[in-house]
N, CA, C, O and CB atoms as a CASP TS submission, in Angstrom:
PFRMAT TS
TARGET T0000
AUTHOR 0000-0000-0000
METHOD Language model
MODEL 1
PARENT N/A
ATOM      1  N   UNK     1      62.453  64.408 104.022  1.00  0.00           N
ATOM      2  CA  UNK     1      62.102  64.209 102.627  1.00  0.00           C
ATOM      3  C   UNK     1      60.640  63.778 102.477  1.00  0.00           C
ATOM      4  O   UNK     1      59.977  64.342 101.606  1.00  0.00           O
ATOM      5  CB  UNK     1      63.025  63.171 101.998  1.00  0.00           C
ATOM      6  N   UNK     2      60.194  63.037 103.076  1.00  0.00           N
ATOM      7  CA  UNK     2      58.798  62.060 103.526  1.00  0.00           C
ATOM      8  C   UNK     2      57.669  63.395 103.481  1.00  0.00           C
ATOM      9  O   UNK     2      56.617  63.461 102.846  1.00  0.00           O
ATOM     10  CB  UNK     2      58.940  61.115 105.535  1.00  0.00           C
ATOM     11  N   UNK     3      58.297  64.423 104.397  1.00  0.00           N
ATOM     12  CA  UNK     3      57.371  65.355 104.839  1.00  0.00           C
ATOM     13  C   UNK     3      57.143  66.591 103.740  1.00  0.00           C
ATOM     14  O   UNK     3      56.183  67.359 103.678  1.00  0.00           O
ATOM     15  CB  UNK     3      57.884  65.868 106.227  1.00  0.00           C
ATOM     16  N   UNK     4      58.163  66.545 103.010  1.00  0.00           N
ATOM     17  CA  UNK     4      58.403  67.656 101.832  1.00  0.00           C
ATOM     18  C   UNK     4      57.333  67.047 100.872  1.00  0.00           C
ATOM     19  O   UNK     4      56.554  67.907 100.459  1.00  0.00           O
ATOM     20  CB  UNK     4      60.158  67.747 101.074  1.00  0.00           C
ATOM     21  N   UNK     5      57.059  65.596 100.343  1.00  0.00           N
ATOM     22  CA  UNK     5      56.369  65.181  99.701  1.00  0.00           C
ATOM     23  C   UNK     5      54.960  65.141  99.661  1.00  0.00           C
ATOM     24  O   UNK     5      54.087  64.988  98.806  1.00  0.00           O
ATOM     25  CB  UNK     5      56.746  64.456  99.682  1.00  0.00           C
ATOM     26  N   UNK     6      55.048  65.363 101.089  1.00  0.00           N
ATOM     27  CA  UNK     6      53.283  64.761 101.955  1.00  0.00           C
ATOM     28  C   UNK     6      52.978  66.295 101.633  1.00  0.00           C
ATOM     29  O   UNK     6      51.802  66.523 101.353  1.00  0.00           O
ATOM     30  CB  UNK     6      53.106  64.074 104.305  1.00  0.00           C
ATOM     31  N   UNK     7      53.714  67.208 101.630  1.00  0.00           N
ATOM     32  CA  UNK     7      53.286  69.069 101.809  1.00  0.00           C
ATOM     33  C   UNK     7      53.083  69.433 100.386  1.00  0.00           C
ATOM     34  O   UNK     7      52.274  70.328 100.140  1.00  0.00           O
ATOM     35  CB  UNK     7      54.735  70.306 102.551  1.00  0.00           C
ATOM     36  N   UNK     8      53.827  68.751  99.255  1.00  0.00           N
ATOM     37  CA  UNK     8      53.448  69.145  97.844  1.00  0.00           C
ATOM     38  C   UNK     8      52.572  68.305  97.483  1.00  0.00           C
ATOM     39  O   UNK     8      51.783  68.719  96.634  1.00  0.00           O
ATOM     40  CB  UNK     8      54.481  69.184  96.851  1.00  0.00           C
ATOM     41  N   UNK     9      52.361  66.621  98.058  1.00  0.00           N
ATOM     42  CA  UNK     9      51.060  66.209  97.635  1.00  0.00           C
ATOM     43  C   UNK     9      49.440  67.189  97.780  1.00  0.00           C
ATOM     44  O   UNK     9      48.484  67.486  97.064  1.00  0.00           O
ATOM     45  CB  UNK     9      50.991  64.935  98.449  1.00  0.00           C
ATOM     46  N   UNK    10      49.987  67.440  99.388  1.00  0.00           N
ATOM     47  CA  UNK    10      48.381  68.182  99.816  1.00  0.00           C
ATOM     48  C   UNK    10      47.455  69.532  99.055  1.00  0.00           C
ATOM     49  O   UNK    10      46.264  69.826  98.948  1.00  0.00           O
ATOM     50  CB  UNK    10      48.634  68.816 101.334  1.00  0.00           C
ATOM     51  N   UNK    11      49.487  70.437  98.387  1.00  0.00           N
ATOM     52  CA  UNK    11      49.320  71.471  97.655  1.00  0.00           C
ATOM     53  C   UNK    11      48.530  71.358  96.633  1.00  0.00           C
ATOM     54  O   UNK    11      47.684  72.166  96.250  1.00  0.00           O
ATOM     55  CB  UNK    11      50.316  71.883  97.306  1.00  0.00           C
ATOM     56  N   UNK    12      48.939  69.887  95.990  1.00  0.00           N
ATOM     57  CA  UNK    12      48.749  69.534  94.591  1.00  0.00           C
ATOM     58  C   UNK    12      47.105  69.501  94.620  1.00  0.00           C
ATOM     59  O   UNK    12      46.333  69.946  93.771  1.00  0.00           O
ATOM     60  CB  UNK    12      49.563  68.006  94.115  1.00  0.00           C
ATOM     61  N   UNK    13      46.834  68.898  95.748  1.00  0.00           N
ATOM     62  CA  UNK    13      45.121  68.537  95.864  1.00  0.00           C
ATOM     63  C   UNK    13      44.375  69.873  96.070  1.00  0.00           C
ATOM     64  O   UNK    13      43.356  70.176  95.448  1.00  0.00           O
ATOM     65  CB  UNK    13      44.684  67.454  97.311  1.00  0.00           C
ATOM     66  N   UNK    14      45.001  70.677  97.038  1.00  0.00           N
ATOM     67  CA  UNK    14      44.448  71.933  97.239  1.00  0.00           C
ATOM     68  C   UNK    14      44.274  72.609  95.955  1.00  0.00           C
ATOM     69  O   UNK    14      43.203  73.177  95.744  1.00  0.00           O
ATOM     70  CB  UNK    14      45.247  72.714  98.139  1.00  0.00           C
ATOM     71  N   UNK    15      45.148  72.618  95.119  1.00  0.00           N
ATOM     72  CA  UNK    15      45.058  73.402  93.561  1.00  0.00           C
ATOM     73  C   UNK    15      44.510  72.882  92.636  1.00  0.00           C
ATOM     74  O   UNK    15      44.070  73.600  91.738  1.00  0.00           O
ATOM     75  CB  UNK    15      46.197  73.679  92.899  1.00  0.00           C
ATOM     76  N   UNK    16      44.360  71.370  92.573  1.00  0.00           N
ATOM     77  CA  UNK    16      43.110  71.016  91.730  1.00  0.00           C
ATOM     78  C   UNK    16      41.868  71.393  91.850  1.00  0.00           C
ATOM     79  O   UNK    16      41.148  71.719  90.906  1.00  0.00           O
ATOM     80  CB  UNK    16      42.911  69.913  91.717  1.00  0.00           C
ATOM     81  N   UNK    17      41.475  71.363  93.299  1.00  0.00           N
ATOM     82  CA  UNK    17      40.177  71.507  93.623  1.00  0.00           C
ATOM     83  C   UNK    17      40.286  73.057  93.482  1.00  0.00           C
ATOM     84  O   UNK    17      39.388  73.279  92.671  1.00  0.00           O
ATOM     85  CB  UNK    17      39.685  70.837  95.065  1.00  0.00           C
ATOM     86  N   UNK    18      40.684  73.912  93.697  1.00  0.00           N
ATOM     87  CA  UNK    18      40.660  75.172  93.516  1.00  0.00           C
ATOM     88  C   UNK    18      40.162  75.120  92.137  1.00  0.00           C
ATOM     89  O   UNK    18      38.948  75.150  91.935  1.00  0.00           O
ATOM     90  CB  UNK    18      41.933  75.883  93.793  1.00  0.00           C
ATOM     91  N   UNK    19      41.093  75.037  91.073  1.00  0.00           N
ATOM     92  CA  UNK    19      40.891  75.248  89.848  1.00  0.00           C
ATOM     93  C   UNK    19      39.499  74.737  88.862  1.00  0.00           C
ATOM     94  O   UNK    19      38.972  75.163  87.834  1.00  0.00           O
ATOM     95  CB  UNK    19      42.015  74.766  89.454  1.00  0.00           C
ATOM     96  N   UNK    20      39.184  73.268  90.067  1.00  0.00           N
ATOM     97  CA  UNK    20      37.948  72.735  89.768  1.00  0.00           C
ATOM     98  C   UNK    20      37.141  73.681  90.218  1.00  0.00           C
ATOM     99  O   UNK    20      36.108  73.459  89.587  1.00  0.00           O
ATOM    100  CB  UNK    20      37.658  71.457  90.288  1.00  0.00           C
ATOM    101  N   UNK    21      36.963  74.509  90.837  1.00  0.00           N
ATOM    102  CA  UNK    21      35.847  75.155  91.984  1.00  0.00           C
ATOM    103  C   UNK    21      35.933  76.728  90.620  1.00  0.00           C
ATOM    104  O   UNK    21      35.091  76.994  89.762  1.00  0.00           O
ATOM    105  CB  UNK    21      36.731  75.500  94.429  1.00  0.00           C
ATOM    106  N   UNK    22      36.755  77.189  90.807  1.00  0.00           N
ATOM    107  CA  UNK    22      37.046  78.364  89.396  1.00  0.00           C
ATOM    108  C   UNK    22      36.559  78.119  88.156  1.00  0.00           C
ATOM    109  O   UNK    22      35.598  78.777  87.756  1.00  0.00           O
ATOM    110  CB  UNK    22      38.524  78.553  88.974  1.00  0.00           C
ATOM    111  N   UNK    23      37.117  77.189  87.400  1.00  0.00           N
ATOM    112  CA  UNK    23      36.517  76.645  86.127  1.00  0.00           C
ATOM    113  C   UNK    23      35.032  76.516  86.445  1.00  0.00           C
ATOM    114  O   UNK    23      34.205  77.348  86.073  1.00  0.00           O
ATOM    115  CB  UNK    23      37.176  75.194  85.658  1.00  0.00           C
ATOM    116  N   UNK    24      34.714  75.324  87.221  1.00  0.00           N
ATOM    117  CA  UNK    24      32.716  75.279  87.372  1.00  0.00           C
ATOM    118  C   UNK    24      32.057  76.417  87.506  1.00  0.00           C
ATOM    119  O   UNK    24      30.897  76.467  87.096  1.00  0.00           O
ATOM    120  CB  UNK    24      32.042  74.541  88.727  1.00  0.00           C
ATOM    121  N   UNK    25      32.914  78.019  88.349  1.00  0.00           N
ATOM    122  CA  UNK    25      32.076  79.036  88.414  1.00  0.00           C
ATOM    123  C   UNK    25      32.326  79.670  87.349  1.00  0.00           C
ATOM    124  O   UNK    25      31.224  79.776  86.811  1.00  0.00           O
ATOM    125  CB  UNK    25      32.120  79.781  89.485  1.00  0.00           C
ATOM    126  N   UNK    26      33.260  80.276  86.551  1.00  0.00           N
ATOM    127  CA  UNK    26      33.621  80.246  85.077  1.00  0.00           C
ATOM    128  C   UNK    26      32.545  79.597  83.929  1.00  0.00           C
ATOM    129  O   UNK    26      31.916  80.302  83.140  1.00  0.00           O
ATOM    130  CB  UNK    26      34.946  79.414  85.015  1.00  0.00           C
ATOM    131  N   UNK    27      32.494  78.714  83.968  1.00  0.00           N
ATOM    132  CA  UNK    27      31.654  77.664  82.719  1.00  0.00           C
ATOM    133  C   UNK    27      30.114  78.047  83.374  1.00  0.00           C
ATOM    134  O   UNK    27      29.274  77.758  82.521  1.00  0.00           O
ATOM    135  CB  UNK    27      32.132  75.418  82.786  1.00  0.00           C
ATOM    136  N   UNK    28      29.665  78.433  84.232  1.00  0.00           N
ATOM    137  CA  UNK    28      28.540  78.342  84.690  1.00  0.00           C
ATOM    138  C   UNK    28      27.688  79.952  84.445  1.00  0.00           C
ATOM    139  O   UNK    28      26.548  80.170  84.856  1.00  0.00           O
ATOM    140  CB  UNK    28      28.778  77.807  86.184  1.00  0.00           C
ATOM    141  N   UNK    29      28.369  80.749  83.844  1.00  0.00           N
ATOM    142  CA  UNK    29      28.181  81.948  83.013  1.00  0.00           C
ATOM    143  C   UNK    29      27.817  82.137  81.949  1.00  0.00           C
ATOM    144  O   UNK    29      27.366  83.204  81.531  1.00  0.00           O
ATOM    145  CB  UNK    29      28.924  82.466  82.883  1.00  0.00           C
ATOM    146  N   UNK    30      27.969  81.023  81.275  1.00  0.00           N
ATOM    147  CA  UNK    30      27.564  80.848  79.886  1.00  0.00           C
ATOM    148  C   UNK    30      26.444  79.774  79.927  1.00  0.00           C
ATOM    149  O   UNK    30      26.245  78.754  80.586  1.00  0.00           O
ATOM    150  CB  UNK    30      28.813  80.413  78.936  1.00  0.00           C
ATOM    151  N   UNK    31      25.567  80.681  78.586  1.00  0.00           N
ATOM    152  CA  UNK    31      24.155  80.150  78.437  1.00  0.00           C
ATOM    153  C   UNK    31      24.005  79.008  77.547  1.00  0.00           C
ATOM    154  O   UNK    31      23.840  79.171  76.338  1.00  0.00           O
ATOM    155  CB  UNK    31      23.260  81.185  77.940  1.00  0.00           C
ATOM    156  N   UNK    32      24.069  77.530  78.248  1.00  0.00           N
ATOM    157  CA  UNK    32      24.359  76.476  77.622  1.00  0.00           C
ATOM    158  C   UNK    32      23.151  76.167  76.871  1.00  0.00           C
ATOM    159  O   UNK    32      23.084  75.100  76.261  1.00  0.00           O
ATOM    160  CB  UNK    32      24.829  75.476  78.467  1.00  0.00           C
ATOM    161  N   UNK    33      22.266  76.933  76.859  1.00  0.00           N
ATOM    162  CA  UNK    33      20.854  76.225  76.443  1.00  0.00           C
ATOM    163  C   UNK    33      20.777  76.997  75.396  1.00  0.00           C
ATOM    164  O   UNK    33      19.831  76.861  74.620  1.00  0.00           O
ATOM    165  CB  UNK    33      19.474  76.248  77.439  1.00  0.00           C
ATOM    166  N   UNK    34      21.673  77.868  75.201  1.00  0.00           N
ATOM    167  CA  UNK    34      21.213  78.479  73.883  1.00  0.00           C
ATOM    168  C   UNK    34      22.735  78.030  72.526  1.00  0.00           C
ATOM    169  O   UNK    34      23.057  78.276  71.363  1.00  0.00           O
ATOM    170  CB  UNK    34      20.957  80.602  74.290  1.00  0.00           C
ATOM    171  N   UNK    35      23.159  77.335  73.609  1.00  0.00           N
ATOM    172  CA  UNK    35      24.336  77.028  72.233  1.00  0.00           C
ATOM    173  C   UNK    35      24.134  75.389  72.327  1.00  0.00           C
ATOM    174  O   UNK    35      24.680  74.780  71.407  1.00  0.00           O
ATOM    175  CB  UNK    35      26.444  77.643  72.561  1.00  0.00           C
ATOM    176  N   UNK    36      23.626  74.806  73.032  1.00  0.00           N
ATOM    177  CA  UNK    36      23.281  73.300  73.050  1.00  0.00           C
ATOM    178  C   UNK    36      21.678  73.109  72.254  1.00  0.00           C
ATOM    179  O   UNK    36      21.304  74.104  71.631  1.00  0.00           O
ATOM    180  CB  UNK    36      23.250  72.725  74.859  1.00  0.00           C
ATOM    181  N   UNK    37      20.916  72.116  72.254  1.00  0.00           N
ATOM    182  CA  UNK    37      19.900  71.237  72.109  1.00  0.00           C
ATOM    183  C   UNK    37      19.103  71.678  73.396  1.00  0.00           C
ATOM    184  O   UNK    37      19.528  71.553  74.544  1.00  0.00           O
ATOM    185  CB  UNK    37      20.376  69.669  72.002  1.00  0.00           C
ATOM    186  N   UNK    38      17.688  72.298  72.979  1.00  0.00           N
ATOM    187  CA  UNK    38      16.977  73.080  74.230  1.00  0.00           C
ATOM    188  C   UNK    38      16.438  71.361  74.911  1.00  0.00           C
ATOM    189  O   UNK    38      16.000  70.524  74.122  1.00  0.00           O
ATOM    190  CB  UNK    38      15.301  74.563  73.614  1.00  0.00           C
ATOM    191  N   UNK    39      16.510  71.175  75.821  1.00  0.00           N
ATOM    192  CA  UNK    39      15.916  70.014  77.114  1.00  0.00           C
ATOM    193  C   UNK    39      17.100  69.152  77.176  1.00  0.00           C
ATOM    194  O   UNK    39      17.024  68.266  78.028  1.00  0.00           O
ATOM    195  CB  UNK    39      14.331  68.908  76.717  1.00  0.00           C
ATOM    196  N   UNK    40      18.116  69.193  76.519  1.00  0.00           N
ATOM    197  CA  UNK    40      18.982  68.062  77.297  1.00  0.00           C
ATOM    198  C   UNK    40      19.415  68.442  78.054  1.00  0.00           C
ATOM    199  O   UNK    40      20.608  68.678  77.862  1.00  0.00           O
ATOM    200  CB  UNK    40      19.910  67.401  76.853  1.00  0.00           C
ATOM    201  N   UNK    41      18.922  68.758  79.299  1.00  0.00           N
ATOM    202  CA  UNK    41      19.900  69.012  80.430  1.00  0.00           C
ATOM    203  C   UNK    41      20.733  68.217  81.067  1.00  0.00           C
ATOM    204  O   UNK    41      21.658  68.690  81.727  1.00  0.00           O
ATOM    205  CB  UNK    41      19.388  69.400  81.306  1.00  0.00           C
ATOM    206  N   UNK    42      20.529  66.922  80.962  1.00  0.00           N
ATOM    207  CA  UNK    42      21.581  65.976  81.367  1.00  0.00           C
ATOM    208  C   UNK    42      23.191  65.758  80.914  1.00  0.00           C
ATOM    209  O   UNK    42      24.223  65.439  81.505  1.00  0.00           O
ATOM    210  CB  UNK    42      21.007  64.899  81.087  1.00  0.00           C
ATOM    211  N   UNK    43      22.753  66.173  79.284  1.00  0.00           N
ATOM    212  CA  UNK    43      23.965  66.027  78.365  1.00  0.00           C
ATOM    213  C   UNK    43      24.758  67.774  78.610  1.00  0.00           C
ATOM    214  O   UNK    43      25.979  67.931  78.648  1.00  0.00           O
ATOM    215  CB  UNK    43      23.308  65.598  76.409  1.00  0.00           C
ATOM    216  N   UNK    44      23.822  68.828  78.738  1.00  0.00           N
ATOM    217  CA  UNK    44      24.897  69.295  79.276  1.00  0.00           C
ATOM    218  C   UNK    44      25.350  69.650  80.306  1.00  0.00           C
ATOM    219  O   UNK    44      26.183  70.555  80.353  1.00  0.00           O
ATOM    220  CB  UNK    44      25.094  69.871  78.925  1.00  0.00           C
ATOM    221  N   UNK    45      25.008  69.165  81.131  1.00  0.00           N
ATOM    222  CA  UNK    45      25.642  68.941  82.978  1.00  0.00           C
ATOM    223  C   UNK    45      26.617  68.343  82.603  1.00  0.00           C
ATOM    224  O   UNK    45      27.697  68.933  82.643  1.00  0.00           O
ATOM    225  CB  UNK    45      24.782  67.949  84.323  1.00  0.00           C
ATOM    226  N   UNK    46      26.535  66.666  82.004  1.00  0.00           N
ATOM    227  CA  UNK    46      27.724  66.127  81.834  1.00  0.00           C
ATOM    228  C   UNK    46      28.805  66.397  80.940  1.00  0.00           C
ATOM    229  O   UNK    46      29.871  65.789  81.043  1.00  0.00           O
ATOM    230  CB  UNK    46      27.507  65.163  81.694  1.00  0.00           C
ATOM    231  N   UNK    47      28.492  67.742  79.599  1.00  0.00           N
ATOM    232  CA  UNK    47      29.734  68.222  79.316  1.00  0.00           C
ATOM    233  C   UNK    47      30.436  69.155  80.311  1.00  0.00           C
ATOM    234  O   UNK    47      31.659  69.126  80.446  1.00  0.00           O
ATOM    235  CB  UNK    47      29.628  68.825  78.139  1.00  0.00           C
ATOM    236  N   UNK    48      29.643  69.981  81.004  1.00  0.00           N
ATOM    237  CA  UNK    48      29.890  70.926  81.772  1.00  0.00           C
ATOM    238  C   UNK    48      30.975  70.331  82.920  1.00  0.00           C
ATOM    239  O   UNK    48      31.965  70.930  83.341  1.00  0.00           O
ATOM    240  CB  UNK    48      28.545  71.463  82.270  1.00  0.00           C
ATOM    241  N   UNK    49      30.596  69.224  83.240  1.00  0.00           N
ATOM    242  CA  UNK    49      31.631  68.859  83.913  1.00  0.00           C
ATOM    243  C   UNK    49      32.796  67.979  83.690  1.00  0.00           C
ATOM    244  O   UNK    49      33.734  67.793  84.465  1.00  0.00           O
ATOM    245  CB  UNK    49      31.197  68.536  84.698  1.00  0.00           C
ATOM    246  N   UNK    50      32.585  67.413  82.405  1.00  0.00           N
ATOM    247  CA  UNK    50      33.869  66.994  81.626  1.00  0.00           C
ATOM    248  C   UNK    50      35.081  67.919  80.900  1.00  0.00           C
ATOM    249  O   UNK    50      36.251  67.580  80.725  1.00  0.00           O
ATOM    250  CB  UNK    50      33.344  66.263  80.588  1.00  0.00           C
ATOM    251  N   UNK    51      34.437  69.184  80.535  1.00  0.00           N
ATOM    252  CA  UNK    51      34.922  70.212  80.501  1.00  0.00           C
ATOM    253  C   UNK    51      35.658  71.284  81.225  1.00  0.00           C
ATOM    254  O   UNK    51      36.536  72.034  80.798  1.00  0.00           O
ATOM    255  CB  UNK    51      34.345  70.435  80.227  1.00  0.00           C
ATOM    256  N   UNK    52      34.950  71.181  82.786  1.00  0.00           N
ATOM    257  CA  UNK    52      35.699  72.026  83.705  1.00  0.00           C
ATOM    258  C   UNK    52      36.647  70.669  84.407  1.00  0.00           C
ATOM    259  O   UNK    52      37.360  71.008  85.351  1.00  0.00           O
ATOM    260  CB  UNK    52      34.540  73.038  84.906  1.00  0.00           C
ATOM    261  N   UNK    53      36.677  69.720  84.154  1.00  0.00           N
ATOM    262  CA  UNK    53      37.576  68.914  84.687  1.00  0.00           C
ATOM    263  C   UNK    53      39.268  69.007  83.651  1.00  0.00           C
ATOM    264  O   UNK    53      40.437  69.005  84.036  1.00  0.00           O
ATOM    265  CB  UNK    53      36.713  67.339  84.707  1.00  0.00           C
ATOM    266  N   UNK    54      38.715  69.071  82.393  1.00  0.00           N
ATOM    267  CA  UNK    54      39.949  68.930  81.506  1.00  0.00           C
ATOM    268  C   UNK    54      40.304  70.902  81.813  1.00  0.00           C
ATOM    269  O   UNK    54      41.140  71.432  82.545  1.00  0.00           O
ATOM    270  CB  UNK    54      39.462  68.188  79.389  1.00  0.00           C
ATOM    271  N   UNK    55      39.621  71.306  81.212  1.00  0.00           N
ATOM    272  CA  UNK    55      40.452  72.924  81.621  1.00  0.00           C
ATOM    273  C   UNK    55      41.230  72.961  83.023  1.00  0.00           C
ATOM    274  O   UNK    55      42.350  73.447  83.180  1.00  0.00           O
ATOM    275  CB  UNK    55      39.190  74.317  81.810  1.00  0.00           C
ATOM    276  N   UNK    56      40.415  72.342  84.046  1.00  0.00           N
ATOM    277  CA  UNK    56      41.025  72.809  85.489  1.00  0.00           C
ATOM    278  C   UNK    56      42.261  71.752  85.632  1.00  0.00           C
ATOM    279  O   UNK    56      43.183  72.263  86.268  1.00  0.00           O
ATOM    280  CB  UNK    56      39.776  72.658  86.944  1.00  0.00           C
ATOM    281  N   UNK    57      42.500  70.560  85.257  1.00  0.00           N
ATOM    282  CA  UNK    57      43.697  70.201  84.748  1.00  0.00           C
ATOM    283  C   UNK    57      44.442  70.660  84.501  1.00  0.00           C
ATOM    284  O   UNK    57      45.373  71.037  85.213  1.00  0.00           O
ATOM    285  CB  UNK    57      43.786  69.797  84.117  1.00  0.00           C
ATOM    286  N   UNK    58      44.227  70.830  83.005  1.00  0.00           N
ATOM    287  CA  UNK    58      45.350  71.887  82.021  1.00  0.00           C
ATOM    288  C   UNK    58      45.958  72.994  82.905  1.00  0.00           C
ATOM    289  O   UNK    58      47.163  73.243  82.945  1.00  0.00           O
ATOM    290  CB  UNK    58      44.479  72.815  80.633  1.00  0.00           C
ATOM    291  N   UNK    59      44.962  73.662  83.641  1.00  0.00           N
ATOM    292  CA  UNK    59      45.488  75.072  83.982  1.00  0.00           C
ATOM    293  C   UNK    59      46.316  74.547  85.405  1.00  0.00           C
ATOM    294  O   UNK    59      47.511  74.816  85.533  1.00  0.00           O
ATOM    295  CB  UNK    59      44.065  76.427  84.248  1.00  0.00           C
ATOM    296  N   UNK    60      45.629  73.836  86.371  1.00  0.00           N
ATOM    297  CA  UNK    60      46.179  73.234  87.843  1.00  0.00           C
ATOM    298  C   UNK    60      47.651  72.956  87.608  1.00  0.00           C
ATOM    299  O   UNK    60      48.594  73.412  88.254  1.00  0.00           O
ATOM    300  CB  UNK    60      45.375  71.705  88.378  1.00  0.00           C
ATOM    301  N   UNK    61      47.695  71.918  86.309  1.00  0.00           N
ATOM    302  CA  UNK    61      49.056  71.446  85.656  1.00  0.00           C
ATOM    303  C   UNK    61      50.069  72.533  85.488  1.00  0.00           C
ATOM    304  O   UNK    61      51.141  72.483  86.090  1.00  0.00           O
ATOM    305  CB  UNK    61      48.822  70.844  84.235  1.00  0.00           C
ATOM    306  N   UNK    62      49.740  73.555  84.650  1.00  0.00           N
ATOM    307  CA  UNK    62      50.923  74.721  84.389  1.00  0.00           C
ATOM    308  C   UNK    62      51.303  75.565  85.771  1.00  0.00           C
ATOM    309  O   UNK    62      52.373  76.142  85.967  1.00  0.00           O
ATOM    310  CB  UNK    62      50.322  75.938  83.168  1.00  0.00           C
ATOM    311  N   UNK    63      49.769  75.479  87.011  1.00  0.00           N
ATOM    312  CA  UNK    63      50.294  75.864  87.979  1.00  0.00           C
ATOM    313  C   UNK    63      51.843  75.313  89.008  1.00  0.00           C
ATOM    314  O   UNK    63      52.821  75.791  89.584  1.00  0.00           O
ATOM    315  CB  UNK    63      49.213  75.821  88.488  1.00  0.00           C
ATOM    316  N   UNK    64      51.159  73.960  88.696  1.00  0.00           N
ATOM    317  CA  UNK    64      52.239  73.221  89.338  1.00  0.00           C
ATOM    318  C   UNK    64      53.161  72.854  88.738  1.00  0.00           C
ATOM    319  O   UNK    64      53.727  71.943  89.343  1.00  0.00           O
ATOM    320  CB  UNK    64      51.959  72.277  89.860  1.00  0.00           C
ATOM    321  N   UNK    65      53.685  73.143  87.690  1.00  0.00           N
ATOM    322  CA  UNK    65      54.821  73.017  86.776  1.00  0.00           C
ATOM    323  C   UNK    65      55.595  74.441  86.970  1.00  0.00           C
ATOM    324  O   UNK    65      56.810  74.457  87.167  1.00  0.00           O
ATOM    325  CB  UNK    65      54.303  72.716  85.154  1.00  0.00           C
ATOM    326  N   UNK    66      54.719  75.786  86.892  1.00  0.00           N
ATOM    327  CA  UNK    66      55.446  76.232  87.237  1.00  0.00           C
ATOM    328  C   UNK    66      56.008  76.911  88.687  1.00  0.00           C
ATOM    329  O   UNK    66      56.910  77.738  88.826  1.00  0.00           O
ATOM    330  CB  UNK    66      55.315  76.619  86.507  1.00  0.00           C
ATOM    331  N   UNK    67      55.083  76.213  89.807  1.00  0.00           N
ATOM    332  CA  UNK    67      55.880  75.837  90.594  1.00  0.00           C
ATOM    333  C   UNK    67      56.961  75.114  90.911  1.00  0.00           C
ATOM    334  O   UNK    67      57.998  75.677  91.261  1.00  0.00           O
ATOM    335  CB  UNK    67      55.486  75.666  90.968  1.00  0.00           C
ATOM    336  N   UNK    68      56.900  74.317  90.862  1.00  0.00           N
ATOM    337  CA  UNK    68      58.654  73.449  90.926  1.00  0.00           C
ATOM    338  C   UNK    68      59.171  73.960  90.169  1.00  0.00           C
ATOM    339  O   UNK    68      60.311  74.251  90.532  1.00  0.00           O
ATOM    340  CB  UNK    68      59.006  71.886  90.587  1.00  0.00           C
ATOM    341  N   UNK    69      58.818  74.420  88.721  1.00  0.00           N
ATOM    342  CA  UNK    69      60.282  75.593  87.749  1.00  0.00           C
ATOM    343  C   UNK    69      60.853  76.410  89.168  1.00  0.00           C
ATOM    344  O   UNK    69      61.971  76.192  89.636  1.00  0.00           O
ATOM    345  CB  UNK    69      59.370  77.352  86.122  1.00  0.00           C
ATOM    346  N   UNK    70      60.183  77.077  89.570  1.00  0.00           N
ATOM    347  CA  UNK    70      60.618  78.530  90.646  1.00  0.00           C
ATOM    348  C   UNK    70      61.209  77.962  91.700  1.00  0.00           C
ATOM    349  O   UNK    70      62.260  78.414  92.154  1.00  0.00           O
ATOM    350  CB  UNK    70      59.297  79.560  91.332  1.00  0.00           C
ATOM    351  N   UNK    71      60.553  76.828  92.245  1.00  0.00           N
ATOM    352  CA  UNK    71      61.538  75.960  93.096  1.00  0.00           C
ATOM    353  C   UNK    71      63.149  75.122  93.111  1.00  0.00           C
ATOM    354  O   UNK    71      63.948  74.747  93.969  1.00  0.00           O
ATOM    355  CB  UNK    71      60.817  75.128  93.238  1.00  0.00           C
ATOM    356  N   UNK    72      63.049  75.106  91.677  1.00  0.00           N
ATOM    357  CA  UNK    72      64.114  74.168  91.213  1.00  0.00           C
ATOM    358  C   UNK    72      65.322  75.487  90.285  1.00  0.00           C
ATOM    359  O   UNK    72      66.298  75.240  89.578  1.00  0.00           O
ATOM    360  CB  UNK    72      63.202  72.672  89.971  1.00  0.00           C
ATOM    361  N   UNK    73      64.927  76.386  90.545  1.00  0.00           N
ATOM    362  CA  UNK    73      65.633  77.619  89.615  1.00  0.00           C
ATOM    363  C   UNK    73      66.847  77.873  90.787  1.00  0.00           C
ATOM    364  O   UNK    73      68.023  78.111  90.509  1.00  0.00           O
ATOM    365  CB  UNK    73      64.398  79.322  89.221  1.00  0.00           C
ATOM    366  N   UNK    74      66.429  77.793  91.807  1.00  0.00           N
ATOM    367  CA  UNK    74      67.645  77.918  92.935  1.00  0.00           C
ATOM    368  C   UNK    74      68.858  77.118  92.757  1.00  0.00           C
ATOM    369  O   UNK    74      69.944  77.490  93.203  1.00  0.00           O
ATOM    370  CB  UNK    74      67.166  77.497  94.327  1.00  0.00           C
ATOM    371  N   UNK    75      68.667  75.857  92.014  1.00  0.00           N
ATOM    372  CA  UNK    75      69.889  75.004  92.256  1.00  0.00           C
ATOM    373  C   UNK    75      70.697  75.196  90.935  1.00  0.00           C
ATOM    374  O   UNK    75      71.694  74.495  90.766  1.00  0.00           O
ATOM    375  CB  UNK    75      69.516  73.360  92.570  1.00  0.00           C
ATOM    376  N   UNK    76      70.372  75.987  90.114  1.00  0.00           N
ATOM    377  CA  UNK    76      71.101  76.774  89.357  1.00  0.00           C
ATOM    378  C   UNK    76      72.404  77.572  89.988  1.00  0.00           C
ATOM    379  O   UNK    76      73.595  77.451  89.698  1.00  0.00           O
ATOM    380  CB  UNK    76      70.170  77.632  88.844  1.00  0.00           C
ATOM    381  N   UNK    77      71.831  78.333  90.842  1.00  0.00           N
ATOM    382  CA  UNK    77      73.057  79.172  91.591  1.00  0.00           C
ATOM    383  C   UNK    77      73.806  78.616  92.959  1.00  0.00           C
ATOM    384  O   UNK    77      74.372  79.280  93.828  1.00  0.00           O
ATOM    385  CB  UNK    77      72.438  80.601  92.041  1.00  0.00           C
ATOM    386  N   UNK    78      73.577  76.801  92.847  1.00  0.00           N
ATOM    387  CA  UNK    78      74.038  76.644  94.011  1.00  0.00           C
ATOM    388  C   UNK    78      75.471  76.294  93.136  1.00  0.00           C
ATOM    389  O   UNK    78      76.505  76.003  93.737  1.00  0.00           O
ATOM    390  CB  UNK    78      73.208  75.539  95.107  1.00  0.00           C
TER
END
């Protein structure tokens, strides 16, 4: 049981950071300087990454939700 936990914790980390690593190359396509305030570059680094943190959440989350759905759909037919 110990070991089942330790293997979906590691998953869980592996797929955040994935989704973090996707989203930052995603968001990093778009021309922030022309929809922001031209020289704040600070302010938008730091939306840029408050932003790919909440999307890569959101999305990491439905990954892993609907993982365990597909996992847990088996004990239906037990």
């Amino acid at each position: 049981m110990a070991t089942l936990v330790g293997t979906e914790s590691v998953l869980a980390i592996i797929v955040h950071l994935l989704f973090i690593i996707l989203t930052w190359w995603a968001l990093t396509a778009i021309k922030w300087e022309s929809i922001m305030k031209k020289g704040h570059i600070a302010q938008i680094r730091l939306f840029m990454v408050l932003l790919t943190i909440t999307i890569s959440s959101a999305v990491s989350s439905f990954f892993l939700d609907y993982l365990q759905y597909a996992k847990n759909i088996t004990y239906l037919f037990k």
